[in-house]
N, CA, C and O of each residue as an XYZ file, in Angstrom:
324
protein
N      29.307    -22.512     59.445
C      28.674    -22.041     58.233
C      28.599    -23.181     57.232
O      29.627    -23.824     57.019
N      27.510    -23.478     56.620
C      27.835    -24.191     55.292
C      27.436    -23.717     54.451
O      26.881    -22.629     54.296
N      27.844    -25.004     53.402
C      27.984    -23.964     52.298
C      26.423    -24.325     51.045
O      26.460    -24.293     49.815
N      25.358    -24.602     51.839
C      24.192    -25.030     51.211
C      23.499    -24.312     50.269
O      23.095    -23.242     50.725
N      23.129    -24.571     48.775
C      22.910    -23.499     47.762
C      21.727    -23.810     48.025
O      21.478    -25.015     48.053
N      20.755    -22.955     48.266
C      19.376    -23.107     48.356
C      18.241    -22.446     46.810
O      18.302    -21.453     46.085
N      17.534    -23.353     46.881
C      17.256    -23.200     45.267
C      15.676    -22.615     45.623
O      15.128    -23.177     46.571
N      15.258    -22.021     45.244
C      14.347    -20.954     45.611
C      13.329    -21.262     43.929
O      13.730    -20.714     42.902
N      12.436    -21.901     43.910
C      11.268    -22.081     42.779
C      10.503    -20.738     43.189
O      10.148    -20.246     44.260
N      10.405    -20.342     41.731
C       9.607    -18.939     41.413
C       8.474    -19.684     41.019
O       8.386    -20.616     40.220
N       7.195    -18.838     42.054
C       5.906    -19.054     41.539
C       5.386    -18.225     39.983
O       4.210    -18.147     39.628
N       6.241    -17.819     39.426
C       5.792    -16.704     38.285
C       5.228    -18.318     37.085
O       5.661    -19.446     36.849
N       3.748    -17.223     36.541
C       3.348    -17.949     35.738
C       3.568    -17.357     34.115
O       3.472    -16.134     34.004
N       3.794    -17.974     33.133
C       4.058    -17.383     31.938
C       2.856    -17.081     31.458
O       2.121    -18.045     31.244
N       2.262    -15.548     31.124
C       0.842    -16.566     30.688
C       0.882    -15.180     28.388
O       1.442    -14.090     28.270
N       0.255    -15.793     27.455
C       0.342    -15.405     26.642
C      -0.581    -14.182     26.781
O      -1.684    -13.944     27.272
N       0.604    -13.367     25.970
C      -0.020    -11.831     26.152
C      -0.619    -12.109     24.565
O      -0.243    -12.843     23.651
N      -1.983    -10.930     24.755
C      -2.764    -11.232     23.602
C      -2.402     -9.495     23.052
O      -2.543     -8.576     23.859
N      -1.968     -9.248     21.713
C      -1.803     -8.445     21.442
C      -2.848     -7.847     20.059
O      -3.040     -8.494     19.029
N      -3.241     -6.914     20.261
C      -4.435     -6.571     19.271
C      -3.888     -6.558     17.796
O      -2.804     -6.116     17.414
N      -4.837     -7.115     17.094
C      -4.321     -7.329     15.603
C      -4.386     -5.968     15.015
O      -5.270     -5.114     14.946
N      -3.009     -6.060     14.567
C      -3.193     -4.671     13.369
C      -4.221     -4.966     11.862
O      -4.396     -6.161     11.624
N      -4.676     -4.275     11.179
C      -5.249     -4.492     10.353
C      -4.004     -3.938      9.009
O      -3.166     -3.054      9.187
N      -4.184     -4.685      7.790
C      -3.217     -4.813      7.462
C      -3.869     -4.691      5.924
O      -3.226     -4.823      4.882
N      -5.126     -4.443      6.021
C      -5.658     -4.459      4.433
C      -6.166     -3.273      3.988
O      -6.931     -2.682      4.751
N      -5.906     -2.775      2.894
C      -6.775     -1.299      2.938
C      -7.916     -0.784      2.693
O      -8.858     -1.369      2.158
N      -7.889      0.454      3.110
C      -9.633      0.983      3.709
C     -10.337      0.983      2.387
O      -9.852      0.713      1.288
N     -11.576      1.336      2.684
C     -12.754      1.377      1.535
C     -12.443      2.536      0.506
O     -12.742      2.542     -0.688
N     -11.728      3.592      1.272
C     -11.974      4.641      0.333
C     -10.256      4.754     -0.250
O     -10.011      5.736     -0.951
N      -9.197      3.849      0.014
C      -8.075      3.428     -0.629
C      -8.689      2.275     -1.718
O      -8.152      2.363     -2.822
N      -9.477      1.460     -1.628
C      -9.694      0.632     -2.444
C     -10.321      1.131     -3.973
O     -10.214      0.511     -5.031
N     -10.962      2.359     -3.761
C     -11.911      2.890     -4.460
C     -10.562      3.658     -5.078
O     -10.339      3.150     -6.177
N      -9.522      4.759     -4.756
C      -8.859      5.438     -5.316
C      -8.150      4.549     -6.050
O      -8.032      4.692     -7.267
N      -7.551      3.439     -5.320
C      -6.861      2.689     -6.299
C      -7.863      2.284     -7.726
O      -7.698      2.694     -8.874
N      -8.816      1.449     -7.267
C      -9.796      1.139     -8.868
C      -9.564      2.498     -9.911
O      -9.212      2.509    -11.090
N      -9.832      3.381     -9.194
C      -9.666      4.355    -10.363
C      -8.697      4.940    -11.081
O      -8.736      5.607    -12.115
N      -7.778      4.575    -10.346
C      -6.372      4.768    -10.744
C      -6.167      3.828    -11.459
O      -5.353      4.210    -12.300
N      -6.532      2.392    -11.695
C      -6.143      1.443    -12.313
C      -6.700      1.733    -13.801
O      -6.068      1.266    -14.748
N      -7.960      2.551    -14.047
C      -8.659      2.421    -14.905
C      -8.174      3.981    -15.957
O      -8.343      4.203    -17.156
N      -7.651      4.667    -15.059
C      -6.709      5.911    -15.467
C      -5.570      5.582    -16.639
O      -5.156      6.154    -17.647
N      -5.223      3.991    -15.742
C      -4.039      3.651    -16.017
C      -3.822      3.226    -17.547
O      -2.893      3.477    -18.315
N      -5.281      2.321    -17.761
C      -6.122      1.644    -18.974
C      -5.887      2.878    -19.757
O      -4.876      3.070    -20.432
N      -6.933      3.752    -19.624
C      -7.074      4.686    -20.554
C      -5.587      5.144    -21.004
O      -5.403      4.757    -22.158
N      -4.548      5.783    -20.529
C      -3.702      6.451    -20.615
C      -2.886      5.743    -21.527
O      -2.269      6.351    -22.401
N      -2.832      4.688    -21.424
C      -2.069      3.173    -22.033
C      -2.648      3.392    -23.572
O      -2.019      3.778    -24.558
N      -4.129      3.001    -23.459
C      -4.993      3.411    -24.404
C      -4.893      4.613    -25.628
O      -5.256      4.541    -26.802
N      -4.340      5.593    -24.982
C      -4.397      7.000    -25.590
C      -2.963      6.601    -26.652
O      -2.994      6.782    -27.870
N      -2.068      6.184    -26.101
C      -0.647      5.580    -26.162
C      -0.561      5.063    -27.929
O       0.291      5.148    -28.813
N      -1.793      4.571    -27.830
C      -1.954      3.761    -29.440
C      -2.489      4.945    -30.584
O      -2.349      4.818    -31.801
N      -3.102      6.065    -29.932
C      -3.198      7.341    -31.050
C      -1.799      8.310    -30.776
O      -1.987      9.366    -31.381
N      -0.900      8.322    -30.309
C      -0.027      9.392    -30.575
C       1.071      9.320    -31.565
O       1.352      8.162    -31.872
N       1.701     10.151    -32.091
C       2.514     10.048    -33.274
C       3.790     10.143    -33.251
O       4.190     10.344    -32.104
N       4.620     10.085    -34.033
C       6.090      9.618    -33.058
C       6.669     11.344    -33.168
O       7.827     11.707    -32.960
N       5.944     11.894    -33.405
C       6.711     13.657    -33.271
C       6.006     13.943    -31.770
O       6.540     14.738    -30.996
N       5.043     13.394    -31.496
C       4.054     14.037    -30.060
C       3.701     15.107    -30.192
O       3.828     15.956    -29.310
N       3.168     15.323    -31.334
C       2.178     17.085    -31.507
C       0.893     16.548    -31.257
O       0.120     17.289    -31.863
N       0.173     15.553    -30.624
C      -1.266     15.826    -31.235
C      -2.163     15.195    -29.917
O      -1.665     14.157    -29.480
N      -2.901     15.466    -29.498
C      -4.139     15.610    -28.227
C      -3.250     14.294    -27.866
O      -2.343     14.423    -27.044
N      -3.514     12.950    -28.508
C      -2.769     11.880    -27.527
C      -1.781     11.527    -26.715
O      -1.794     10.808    -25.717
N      -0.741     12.227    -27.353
C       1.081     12.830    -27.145
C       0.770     13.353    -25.987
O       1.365     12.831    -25.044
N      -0.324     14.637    -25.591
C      -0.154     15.433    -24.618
C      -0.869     14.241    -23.416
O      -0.205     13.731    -22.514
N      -1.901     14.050    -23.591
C      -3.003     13.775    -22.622
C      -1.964     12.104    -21.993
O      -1.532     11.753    -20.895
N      -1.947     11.584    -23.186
C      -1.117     10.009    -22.197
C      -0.248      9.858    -21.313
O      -0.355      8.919    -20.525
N       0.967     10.877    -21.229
C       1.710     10.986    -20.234
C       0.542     11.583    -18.812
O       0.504     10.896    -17.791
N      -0.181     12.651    -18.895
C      -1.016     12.891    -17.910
C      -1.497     12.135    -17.322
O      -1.316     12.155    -16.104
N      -2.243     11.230    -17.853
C      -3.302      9.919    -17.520
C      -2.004      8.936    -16.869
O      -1.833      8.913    -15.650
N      -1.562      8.538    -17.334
C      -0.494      7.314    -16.581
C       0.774      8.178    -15.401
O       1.527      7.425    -14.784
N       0.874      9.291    -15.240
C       1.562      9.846    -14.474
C       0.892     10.044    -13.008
O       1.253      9.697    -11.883
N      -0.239     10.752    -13.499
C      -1.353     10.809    -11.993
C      -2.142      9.633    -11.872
O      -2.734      9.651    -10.793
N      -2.334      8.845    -12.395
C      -2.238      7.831    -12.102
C      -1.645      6.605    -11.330
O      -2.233      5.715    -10.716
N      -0.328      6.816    -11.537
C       0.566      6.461    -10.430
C       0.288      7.151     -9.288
O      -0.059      6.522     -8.288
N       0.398      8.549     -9.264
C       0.679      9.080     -7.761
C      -0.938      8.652     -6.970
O      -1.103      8.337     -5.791
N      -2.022      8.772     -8.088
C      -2.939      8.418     -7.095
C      -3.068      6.714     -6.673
O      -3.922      6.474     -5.819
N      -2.127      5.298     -7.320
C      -2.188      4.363     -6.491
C      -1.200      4.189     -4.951
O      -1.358      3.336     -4.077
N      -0.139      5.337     -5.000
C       0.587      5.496     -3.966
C      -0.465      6.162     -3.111
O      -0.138      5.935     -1.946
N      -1.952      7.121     -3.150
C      -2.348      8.039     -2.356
C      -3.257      7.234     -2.233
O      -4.257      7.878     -1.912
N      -3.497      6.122     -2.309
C      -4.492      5.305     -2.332
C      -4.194      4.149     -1.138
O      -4.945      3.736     -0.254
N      -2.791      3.789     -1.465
C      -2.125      2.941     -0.673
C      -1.898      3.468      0.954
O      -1.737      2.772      1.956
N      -1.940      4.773      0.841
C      -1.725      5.642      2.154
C      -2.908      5.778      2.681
O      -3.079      5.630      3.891
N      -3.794      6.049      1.923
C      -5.178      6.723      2.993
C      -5.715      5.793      3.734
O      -5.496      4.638      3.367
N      -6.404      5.961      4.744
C      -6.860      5.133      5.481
C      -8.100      5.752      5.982
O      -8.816      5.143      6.777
């Protein structure tokens, strides 16, 4: 018997796997919710400079509205696809 290590070369070839690109930017109709949300955002900000420091009066109410849904619609914006 001996004791001969026999070395055995693998024909395996490496070859690069091509993997499909994710897309990573958002859709047309996320781009559009966001713009409007941004401009929600303006206004609401906007309103911000008529309210009074008691918050009785149309601006008090409406500015928190405008900058609140506003937010949720750049998160629903960020999601849709």
């Amino acid at each position: 018997m001996s004791n001969k290590k026999t070395s055995k070369k693998s024909n395996v070839k490496f070859e690069k796997q091509i993997l499909p690109q994710q897309e990573s930017s958002l859709s047309k109709n996320g781009k559009i919710i966001i713009s409007l949300s941004i401009i929600g955002l303006i206004v609401g900000f906007f309103l911000l400079k008529f309210t009074n420091p008691e918050g009785s009066n149309w601006a008090s109410i409406l500015s928190p509205i405008f900058i609140i849904t506003s937010y949720i619609f750049i998160a629903v914006g960020i999601i849709v696809k």
